[in-house]
mmCIF file of the N, C-alpha and C atoms, coordinates in Angstrom:
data_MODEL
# 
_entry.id   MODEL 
# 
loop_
_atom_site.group_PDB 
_atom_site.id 
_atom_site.type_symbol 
_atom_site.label_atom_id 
_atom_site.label_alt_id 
_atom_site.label_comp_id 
_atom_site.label_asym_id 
_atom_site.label_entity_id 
_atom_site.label_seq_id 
_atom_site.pdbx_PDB_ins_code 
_atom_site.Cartn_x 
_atom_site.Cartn_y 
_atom_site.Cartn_z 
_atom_site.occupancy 
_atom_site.B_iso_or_equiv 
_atom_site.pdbx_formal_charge 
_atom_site.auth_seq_id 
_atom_site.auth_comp_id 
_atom_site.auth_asym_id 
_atom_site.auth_atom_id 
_atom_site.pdbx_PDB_model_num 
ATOM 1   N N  . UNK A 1 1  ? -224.092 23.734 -42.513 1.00 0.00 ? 1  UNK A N  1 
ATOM 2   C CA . UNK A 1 1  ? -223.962 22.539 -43.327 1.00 0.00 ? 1  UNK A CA 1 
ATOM 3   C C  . UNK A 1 1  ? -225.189 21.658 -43.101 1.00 0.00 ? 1  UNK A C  1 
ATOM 4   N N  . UNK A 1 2  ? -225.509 20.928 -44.131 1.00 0.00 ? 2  UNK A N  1 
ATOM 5   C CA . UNK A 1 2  ? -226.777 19.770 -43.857 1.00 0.00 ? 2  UNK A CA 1 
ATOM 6   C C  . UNK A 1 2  ? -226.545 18.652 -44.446 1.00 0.00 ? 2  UNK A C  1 
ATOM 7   N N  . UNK A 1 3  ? -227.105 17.883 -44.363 1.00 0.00 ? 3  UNK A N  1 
ATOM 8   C CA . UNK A 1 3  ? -227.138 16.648 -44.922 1.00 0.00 ? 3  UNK A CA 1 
ATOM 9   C C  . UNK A 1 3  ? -228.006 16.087 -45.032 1.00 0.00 ? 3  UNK A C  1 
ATOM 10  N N  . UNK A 1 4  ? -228.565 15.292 -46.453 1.00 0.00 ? 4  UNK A N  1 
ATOM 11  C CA . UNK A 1 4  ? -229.795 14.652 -46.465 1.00 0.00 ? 4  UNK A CA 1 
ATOM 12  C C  . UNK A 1 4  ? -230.019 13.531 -46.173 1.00 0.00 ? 4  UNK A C  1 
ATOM 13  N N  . UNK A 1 5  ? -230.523 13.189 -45.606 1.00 0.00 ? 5  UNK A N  1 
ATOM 14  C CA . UNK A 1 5  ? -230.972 11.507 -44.885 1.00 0.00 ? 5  UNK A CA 1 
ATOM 15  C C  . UNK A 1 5  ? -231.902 11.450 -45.526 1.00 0.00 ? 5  UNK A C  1 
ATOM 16  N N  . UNK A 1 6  ? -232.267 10.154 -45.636 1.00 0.00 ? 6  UNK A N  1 
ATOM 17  C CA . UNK A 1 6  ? -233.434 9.272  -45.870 1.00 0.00 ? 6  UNK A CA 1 
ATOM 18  C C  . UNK A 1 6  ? -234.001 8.064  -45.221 1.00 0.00 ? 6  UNK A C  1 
ATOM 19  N N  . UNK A 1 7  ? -235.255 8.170  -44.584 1.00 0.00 ? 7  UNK A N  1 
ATOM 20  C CA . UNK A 1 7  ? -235.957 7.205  -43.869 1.00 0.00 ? 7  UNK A CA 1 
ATOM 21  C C  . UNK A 1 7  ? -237.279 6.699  -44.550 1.00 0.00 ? 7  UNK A C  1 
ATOM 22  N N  . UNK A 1 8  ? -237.377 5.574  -43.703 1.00 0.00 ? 8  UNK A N  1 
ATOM 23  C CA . UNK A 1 8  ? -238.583 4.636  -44.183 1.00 0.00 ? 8  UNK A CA 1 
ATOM 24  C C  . UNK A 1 8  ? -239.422 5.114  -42.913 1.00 0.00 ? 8  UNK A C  1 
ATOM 25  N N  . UNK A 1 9  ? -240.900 6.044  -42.891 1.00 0.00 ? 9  UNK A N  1 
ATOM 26  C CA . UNK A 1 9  ? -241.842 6.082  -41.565 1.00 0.00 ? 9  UNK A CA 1 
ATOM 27  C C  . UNK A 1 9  ? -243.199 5.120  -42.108 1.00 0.00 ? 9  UNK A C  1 
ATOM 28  N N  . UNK A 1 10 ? -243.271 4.588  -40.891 1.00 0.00 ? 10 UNK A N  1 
ATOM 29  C CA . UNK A 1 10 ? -244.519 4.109  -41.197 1.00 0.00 ? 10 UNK A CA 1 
ATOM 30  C C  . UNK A 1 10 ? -245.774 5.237  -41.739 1.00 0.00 ? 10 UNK A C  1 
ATOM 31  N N  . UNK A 1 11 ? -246.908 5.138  -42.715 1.00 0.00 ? 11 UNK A N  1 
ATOM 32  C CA . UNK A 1 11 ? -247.957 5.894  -43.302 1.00 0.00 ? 11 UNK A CA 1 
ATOM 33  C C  . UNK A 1 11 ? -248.512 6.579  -42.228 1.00 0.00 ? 11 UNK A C  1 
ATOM 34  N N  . UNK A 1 12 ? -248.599 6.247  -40.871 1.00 0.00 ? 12 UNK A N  1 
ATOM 35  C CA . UNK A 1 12 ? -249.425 7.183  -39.615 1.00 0.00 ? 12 UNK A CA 1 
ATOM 36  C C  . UNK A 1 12 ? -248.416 8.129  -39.258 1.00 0.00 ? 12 UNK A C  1 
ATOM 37  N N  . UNK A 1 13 ? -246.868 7.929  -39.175 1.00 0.00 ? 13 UNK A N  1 
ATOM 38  C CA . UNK A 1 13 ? -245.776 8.704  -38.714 1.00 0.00 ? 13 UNK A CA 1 
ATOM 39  C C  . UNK A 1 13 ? -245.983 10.269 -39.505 1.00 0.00 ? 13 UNK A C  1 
ATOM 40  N N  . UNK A 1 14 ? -246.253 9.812  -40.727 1.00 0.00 ? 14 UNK A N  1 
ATOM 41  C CA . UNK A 1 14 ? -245.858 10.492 -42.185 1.00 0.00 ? 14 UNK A CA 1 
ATOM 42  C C  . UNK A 1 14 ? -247.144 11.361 -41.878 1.00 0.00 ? 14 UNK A C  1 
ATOM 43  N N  . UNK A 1 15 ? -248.121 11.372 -41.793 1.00 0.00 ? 15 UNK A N  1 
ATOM 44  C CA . UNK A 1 15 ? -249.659 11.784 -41.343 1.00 0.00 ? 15 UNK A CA 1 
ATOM 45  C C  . UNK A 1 15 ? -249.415 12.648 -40.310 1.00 0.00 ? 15 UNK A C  1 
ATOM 46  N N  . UNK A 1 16 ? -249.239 12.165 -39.156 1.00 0.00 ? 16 UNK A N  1 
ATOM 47  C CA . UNK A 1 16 ? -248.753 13.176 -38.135 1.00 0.00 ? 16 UNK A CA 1 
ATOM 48  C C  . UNK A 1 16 ? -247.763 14.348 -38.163 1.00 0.00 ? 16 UNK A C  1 
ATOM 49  N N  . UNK A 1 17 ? -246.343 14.077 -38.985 1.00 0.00 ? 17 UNK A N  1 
ATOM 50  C CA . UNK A 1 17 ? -246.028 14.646 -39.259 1.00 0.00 ? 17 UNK A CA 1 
ATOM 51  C C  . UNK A 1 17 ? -246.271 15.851 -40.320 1.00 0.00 ? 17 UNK A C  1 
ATOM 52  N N  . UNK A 1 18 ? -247.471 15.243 -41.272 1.00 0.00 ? 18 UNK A N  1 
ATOM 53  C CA . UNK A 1 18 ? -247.586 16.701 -42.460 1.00 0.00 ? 18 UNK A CA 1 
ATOM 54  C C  . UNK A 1 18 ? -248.524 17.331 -41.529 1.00 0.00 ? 18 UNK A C  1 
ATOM 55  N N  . UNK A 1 19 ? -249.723 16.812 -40.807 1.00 0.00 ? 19 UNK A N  1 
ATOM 56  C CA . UNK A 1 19 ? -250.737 17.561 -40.128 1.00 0.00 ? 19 UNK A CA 1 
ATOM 57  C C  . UNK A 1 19 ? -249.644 19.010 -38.598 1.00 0.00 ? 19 UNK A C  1 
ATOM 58  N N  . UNK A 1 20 ? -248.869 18.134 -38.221 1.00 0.00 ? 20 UNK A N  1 
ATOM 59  C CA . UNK A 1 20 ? -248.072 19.181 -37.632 1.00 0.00 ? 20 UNK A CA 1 
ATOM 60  C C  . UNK A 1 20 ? -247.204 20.167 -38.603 1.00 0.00 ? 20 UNK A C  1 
ATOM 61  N N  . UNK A 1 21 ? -246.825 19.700 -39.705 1.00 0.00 ? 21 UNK A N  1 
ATOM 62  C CA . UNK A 1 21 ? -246.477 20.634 -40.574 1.00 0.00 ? 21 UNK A CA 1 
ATOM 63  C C  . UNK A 1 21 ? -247.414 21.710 -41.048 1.00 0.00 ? 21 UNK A C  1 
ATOM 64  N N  . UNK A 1 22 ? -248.841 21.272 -41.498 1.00 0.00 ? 22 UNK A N  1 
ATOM 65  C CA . UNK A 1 22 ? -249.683 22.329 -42.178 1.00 0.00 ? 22 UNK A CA 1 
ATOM 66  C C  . UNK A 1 22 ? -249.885 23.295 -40.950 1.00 0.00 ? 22 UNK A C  1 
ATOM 67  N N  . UNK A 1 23 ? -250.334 22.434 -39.424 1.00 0.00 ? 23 UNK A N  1 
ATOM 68  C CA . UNK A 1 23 ? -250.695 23.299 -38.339 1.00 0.00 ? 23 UNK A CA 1 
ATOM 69  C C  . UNK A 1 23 ? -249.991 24.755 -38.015 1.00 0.00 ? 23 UNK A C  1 
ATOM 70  N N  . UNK A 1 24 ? -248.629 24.418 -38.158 1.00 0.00 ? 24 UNK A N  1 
ATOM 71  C CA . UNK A 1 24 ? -247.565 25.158 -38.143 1.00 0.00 ? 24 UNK A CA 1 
ATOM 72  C C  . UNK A 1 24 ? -247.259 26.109 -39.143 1.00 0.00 ? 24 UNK A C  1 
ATOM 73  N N  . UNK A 1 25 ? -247.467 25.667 -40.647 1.00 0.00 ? 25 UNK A N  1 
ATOM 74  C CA . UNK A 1 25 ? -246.979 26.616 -41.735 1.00 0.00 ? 25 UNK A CA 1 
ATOM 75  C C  . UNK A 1 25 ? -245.542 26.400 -42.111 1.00 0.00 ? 25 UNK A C  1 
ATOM 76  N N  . UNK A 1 26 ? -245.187 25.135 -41.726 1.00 0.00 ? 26 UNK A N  1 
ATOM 77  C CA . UNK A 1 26 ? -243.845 24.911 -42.123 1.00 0.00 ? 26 UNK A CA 1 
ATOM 78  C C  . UNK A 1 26 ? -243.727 24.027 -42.675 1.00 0.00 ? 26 UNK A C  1 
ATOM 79  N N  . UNK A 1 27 ? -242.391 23.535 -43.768 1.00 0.00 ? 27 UNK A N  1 
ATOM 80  C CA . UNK A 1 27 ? -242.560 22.428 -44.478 1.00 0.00 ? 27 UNK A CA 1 
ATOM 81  C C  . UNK A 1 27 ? -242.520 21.130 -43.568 1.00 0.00 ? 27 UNK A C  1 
ATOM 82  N N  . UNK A 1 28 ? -242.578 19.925 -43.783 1.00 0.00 ? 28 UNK A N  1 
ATOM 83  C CA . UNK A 1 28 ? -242.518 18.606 -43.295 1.00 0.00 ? 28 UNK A CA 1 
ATOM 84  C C  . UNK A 1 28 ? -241.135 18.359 -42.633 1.00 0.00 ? 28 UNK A C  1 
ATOM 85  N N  . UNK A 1 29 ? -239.807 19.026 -43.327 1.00 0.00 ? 29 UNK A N  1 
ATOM 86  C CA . UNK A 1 29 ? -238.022 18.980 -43.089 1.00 0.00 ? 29 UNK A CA 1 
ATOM 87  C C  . UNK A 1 29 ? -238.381 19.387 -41.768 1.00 0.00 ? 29 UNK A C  1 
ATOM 88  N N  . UNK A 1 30 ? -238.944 21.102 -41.788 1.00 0.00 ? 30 UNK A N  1 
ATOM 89  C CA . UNK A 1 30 ? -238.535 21.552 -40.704 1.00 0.00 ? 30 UNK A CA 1 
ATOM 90  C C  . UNK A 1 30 ? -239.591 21.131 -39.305 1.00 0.00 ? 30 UNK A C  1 
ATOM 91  N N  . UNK A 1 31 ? -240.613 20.662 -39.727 1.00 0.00 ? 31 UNK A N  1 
ATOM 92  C CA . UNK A 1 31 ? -241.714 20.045 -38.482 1.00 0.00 ? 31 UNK A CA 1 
ATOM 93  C C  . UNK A 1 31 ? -240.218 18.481 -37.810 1.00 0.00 ? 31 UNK A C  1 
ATOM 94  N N  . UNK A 1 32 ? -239.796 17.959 -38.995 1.00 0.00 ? 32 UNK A N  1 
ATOM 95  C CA . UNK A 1 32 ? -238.965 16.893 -38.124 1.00 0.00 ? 32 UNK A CA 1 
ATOM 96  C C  . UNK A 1 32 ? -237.656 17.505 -37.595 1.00 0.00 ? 32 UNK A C  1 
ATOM 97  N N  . UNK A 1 33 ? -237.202 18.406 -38.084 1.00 0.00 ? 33 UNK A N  1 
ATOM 98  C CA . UNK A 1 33 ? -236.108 18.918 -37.375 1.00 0.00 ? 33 UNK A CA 1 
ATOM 99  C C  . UNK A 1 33 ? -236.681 19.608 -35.731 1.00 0.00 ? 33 UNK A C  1 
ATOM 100 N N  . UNK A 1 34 ? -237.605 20.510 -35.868 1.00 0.00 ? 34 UNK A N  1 
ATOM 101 C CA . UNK A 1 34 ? -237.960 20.515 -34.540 1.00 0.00 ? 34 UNK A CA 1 
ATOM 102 C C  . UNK A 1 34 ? -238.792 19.146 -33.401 1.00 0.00 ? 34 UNK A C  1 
ATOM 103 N N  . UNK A 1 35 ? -239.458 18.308 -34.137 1.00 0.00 ? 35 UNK A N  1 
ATOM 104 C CA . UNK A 1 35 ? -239.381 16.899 -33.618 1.00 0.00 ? 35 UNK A CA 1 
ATOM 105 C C  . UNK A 1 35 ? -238.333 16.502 -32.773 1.00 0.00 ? 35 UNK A C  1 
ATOM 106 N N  . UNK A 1 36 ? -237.220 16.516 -33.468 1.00 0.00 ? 36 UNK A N  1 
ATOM 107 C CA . UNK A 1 36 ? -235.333 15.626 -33.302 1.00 0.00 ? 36 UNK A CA 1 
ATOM 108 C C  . UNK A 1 36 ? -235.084 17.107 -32.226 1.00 0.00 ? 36 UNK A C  1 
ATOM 109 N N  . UNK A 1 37 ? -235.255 18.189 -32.356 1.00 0.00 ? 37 UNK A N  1 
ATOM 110 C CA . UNK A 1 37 ? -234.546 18.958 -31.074 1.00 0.00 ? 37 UNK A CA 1 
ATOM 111 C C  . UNK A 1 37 ? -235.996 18.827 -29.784 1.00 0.00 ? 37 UNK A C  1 
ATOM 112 N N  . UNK A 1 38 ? -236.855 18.631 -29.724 1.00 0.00 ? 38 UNK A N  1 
ATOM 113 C CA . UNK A 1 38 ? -237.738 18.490 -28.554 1.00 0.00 ? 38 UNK A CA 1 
ATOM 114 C C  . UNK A 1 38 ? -237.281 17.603 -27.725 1.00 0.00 ? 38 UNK A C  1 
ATOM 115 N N  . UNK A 1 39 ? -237.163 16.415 -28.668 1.00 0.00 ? 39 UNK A N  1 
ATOM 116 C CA . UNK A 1 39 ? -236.783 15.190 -28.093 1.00 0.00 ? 39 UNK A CA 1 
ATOM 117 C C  . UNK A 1 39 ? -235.909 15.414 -27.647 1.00 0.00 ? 39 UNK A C  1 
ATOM 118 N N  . UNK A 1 40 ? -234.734 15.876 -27.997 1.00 0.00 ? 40 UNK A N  1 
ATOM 119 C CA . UNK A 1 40 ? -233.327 16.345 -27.600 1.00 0.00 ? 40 UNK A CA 1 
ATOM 120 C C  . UNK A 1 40 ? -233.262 16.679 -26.324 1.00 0.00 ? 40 UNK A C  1 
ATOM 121 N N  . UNK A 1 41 ? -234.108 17.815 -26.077 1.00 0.00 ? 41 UNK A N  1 
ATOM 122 C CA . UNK A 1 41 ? -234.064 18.792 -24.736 1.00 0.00 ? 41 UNK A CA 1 
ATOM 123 C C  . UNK A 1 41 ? -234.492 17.667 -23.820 1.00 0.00 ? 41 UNK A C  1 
ATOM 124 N N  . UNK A 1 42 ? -235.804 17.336 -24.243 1.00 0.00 ? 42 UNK A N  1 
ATOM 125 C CA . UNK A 1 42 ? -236.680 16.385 -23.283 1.00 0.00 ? 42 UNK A CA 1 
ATOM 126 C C  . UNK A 1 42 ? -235.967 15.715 -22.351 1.00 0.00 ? 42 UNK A C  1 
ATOM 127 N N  . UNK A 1 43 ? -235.239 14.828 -23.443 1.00 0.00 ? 43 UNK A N  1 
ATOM 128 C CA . UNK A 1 43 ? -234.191 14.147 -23.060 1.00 0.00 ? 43 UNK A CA 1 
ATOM 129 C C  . UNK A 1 43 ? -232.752 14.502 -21.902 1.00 0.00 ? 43 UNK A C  1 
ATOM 130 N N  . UNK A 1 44 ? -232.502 15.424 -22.610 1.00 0.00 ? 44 UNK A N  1 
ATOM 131 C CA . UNK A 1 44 ? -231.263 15.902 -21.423 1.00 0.00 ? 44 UNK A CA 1 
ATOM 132 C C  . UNK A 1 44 ? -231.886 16.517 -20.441 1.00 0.00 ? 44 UNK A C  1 
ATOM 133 N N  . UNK A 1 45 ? -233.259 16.712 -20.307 1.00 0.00 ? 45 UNK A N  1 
ATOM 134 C CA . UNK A 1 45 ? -233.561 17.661 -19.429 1.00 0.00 ? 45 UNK A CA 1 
ATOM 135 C C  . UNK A 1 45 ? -233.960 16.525 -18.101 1.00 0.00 ? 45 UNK A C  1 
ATOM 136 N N  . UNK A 1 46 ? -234.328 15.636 -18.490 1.00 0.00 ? 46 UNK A N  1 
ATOM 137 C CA . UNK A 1 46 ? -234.441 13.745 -17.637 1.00 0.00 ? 46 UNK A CA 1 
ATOM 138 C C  . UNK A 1 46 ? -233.292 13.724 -17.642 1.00 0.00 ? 46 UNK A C  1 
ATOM 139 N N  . UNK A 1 47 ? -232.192 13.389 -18.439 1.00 0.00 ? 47 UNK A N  1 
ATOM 140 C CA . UNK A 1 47 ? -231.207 12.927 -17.908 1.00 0.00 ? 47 UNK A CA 1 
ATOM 141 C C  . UNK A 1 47 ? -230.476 13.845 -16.205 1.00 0.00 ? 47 UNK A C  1 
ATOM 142 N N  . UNK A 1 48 ? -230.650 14.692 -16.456 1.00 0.00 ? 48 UNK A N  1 
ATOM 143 C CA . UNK A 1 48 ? -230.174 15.939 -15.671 1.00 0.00 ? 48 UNK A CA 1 
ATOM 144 C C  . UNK A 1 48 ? -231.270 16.156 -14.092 1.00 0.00 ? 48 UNK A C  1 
ATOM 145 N N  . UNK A 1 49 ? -232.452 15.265 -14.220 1.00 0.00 ? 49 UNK A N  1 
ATOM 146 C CA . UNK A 1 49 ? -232.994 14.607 -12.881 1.00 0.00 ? 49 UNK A CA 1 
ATOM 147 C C  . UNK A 1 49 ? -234.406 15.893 -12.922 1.00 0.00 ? 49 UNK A C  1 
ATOM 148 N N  . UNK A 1 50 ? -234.394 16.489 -14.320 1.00 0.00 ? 50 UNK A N  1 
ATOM 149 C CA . UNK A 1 50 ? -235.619 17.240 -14.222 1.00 0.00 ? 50 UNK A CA 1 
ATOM 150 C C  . UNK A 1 50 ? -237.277 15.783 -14.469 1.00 0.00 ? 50 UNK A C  1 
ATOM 151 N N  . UNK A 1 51 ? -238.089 17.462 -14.254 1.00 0.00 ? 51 UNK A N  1 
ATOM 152 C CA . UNK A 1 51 ? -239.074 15.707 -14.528 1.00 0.00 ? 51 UNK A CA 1 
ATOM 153 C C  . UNK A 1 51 ? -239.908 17.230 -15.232 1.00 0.00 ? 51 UNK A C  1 
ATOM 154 N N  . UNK A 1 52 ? -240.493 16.386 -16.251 1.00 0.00 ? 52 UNK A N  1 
ATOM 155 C CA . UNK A 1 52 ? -241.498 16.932 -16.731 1.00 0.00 ? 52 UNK A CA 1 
ATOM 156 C C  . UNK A 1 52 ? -243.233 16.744 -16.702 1.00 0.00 ? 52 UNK A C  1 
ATOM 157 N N  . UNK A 1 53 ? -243.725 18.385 -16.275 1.00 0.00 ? 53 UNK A N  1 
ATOM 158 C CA . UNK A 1 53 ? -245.613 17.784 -16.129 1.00 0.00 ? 53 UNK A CA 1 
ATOM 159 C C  . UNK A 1 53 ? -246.273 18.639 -16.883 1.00 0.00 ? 53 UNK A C  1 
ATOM 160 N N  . UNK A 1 54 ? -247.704 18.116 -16.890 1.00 0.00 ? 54 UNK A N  1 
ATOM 161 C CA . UNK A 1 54 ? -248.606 18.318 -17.797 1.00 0.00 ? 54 UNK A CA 1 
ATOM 162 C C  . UNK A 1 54 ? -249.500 19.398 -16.937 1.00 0.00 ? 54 UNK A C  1 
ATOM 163 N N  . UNK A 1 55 ? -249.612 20.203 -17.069 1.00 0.00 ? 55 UNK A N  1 
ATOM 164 C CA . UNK A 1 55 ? -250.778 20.961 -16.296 1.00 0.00 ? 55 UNK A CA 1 
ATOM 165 C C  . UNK A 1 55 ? -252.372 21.473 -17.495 1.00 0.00 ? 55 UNK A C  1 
ATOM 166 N N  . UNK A 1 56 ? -253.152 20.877 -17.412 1.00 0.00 ? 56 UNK A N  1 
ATOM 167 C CA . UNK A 1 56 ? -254.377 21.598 -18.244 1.00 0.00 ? 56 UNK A CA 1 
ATOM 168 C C  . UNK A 1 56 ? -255.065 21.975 -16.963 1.00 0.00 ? 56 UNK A C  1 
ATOM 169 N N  . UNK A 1 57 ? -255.989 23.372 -17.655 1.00 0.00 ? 57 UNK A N  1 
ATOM 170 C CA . UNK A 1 57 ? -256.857 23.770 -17.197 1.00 0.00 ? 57 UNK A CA 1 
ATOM 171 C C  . UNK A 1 57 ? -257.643 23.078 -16.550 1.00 0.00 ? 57 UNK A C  1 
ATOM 172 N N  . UNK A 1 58 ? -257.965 23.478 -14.993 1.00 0.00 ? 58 UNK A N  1 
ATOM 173 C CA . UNK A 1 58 ? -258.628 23.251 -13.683 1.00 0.00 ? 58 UNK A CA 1 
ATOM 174 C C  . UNK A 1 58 ? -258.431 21.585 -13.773 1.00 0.00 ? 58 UNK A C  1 
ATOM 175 N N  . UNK A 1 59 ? -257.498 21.540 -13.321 1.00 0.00 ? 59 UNK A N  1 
ATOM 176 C CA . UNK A 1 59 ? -257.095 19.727 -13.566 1.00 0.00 ? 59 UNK A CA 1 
ATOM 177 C C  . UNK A 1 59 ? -255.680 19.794 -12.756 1.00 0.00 ? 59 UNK A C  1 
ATOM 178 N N  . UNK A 1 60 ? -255.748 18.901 -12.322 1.00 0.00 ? 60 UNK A N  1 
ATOM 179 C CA . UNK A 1 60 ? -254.146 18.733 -11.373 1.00 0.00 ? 60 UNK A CA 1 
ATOM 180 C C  . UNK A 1 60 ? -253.189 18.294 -12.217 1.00 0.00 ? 60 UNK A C  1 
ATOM 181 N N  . UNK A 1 61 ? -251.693 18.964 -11.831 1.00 0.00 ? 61 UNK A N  1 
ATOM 182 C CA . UNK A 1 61 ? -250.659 18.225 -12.709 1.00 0.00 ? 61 UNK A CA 1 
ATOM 183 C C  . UNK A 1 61 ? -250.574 16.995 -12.814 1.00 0.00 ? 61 UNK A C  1 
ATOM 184 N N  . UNK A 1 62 ? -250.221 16.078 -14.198 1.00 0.00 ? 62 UNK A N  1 
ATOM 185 C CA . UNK A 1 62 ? -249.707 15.352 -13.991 1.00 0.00 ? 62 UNK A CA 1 
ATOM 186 C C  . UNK A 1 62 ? -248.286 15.518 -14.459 1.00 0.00 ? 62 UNK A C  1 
ATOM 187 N N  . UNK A 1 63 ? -247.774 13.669 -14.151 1.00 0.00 ? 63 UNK A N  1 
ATOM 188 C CA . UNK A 1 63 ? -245.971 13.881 -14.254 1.00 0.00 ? 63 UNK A CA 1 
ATOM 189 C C  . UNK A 1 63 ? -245.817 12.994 -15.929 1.00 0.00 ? 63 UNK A C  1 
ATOM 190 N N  . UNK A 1 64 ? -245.119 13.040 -16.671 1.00 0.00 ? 64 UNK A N  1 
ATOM 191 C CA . UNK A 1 64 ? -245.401 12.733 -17.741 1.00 0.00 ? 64 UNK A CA 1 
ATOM 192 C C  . UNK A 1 64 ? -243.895 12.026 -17.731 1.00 0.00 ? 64 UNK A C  1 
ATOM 193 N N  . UNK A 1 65 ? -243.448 10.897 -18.149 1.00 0.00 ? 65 UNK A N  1 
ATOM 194 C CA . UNK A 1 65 ? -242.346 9.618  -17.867 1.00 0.00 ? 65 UNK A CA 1 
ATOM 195 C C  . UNK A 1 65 ? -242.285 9.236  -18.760 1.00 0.00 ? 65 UNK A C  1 
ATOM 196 N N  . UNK A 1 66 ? -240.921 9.218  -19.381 1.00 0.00 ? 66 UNK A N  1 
ATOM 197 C CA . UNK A 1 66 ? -240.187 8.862  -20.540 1.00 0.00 ? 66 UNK A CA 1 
ATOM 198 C C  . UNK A 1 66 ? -239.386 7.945  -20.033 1.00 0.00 ? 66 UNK A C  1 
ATOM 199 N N  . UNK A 1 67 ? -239.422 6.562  -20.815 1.00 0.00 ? 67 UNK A N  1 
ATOM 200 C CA . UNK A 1 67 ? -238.355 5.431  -20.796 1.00 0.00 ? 67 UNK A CA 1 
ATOM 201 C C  . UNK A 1 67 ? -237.371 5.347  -22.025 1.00 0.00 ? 67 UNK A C  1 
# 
């Protein structure tokens, strides 16, 4: 089942979002549906006392903190 919503994004939101859409090859729906589940995990995955880090190449982790 789905349902269509409708939002107001600010013009930079909307930008980011088609450029992750074209990057990807997917339409704009499905770049925000996987948006709304990242966040999701992210989220329970902090709540649940994980912590999430950043590791790039020859560079020390960092810890990356969501409020």
């Amino acid at each position: 089942m789905s349902t269509k919503f409708t939002v107001n994004l600010p013009d930079d939101t909307v930008s980011a979002l088609r450029h992750i859409a074209e990057q990807r090859g997917i339409t704009m729906t499905e770049a925000l549906r996987q948006a709304i589940a990242s966040e999701q995990f992210l989220q329970e995955e902090i709540q649940q006392g994980s912590k999430i880090l950043i590791e790039k190449p020859g560079e020390p982790r960092s810890r990356l903190v969501f409020r």
